[in-house]
BATIGU-458983 format. One record per residue (C-alpha): residue number from 0; residue in three letters; x, y, z. Coordinates in steps of 0.25 Angstrom, whole numbers, padded with zeros to 4 digits. Example, Ala and Ser with C-alpha at 12.3 -4.5 7.8 and 13.67 -1.06 7.14 Angstrom:
BATIGU-458983
node resi = 0	resn = ALA	X = 0049	Y = -0018	Z = 0031 $
node resi = 1	resn = SER	X = 0055	Y = -0004	Z = 0029 $
This chain:
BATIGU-458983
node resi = 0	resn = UNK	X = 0290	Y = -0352	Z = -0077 $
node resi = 1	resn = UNK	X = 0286	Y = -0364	Z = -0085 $
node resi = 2	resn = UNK	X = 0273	Y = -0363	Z = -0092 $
node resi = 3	resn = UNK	X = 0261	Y = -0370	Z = -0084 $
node resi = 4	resn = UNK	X = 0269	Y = -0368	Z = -0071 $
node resi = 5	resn = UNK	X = 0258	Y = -0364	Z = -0062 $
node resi = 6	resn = UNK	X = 0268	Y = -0361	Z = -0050 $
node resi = 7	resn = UNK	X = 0272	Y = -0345	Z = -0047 $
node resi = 8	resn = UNK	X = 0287	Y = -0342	Z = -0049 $
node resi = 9	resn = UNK	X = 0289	Y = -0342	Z = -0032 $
node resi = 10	resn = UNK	X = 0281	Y = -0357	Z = -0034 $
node resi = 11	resn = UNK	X = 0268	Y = -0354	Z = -0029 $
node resi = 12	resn = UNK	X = 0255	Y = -0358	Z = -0037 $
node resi = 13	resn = UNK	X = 0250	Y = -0351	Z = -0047 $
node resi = 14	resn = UNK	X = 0234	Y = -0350	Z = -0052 $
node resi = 15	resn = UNK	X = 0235	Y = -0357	Z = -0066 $
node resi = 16	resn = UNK	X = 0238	Y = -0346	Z = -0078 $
node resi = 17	resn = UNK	X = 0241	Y = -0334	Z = -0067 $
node resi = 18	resn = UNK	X = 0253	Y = -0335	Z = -0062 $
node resi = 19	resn = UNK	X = 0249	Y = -0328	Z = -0049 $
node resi = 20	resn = UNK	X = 0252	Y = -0338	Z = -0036 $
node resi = 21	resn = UNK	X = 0241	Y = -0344	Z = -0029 $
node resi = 22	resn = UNK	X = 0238	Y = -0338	Z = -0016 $
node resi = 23	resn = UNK	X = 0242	Y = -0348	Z = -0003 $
node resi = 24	resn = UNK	X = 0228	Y = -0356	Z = 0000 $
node resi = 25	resn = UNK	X = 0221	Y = -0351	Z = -0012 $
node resi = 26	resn = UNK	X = 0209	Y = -0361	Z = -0013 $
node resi = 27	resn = UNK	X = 0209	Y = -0367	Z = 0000 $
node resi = 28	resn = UNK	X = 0196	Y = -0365	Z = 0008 $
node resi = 29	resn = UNK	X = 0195	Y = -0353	Z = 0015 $
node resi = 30	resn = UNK	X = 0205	Y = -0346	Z = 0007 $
node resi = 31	resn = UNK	X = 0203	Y = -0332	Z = 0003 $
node resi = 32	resn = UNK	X = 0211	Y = -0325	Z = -0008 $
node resi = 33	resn = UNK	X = 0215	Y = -0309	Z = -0004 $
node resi = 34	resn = UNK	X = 0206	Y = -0301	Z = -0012 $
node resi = 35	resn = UNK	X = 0208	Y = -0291	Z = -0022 $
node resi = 36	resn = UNK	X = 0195	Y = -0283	Z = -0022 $
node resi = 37	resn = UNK	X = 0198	Y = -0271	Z = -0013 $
node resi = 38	resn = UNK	X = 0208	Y = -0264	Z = -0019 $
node resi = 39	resn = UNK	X = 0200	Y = -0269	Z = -0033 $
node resi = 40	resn = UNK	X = 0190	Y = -0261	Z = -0029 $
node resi = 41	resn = UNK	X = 0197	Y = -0249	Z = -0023 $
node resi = 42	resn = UNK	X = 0205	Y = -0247	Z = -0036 $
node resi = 43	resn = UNK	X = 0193	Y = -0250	Z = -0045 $
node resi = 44	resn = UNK	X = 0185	Y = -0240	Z = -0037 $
node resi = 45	resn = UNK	X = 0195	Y = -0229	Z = -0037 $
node resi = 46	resn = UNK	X = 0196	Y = -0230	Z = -0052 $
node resi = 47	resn = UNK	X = 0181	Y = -0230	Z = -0055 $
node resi = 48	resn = UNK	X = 0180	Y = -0217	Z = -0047 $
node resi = 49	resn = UNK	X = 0189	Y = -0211	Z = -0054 $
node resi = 50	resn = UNK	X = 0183	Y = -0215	Z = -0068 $
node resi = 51	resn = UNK	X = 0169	Y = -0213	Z = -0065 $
node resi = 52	resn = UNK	X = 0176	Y = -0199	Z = -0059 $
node resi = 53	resn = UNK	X = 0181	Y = -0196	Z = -0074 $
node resi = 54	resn = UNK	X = 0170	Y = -0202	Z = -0081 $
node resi = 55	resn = UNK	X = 0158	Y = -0193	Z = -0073 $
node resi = 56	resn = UNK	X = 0168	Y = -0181	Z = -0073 $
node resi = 57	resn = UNK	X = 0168	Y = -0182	Z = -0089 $
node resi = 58	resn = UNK	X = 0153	Y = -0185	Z = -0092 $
node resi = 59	resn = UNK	X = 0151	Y = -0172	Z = -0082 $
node resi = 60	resn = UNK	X = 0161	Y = -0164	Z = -0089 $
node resi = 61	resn = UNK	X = 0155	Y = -0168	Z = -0103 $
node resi = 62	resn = UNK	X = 0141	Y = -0169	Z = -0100 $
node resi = 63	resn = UNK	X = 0140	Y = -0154	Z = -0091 $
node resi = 64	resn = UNK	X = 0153	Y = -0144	Z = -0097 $
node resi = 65	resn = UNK	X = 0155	Y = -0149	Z = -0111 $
node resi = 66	resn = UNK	X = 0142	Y = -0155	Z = -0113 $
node resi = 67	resn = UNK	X = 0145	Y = -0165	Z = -0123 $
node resi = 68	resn = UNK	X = 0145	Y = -0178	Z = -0119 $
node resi = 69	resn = UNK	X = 0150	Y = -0187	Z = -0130 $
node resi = 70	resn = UNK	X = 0150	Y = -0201	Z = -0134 $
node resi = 71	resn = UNK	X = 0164	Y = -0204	Z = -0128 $
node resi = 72	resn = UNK	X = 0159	Y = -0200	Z = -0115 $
node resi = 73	resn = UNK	X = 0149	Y = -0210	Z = -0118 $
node resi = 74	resn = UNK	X = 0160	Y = -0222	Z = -0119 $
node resi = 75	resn = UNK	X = 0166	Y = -0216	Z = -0107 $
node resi = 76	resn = UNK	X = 0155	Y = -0215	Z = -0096 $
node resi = 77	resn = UNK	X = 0151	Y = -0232	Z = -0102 $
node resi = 78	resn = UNK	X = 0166	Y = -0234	Z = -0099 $
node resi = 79	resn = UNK	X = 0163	Y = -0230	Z = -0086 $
node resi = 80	resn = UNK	X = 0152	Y = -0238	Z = -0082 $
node resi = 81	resn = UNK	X = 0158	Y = -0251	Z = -0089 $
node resi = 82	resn = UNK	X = 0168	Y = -0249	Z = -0081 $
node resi = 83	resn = UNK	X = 0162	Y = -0247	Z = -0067 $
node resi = 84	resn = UNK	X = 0152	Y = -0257	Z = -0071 $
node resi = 85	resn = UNK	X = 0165	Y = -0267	Z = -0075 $
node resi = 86	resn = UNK	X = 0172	Y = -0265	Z = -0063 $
node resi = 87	resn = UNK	X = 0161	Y = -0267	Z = -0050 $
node resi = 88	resn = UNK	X = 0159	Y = -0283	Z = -0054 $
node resi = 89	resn = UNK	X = 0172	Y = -0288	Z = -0059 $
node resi = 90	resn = UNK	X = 0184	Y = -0292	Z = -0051 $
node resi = 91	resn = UNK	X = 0176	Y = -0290	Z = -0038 $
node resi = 92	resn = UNK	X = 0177	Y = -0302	Z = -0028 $
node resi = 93	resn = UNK	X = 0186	Y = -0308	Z = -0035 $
node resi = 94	resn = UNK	X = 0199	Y = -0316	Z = -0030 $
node resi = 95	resn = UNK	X = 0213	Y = -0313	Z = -0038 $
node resi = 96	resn = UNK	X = 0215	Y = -0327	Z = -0043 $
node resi = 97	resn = UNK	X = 0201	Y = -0325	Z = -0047 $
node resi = 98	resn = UNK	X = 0202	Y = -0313	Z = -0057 $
């Protein structure tokens, strides 16, 4: 592939600096590009379950039967709210070309 060639390898148009081929009709009125967000949010959700899950099973376990609750539990639990707080605004809504 020659360099500054915005063409995919089957010939189709590329967006600039991507690679990835322009869907048919992208940017004529009334197109509508196939979103990504529900199976974003499904796989998103899942795995915030599951480490909010560890995250409050570990405090519990630390706070309530060893009864020591050190500083790295600290780091872990603002780990965990960074990244639930991270995760709710960014990406939603948002079009694959325009991610």
């Amino acid at each position: 592939m020659v360099a500054g060639n915005l063409n995919h390898p089957d010939g189709q148009p590329t967006t600039p600096g991507s690679g990835f081929p322009i869907p048919p009709g992208y940017g004529k009125p009334g197109y509508k590009p196939e979103s990504k967000v529900g199976p974003y949010i499904g796989v998103t959700a899942v795995l915030t379950l599951i480490m909010v899950t560890v995250v409050v099973l570990r405090v519990y376990t630390r706070i309530a039967i060893v009864r020591s609750f050190g500083w790295d539990d600290g780091l872990i639990v603002a780990a965990a709210v960074a990244t639930v707080g991270m995760h709710a605004p960014y990406g939603f809504r948002r079009r694959l070309l325009v991610i």
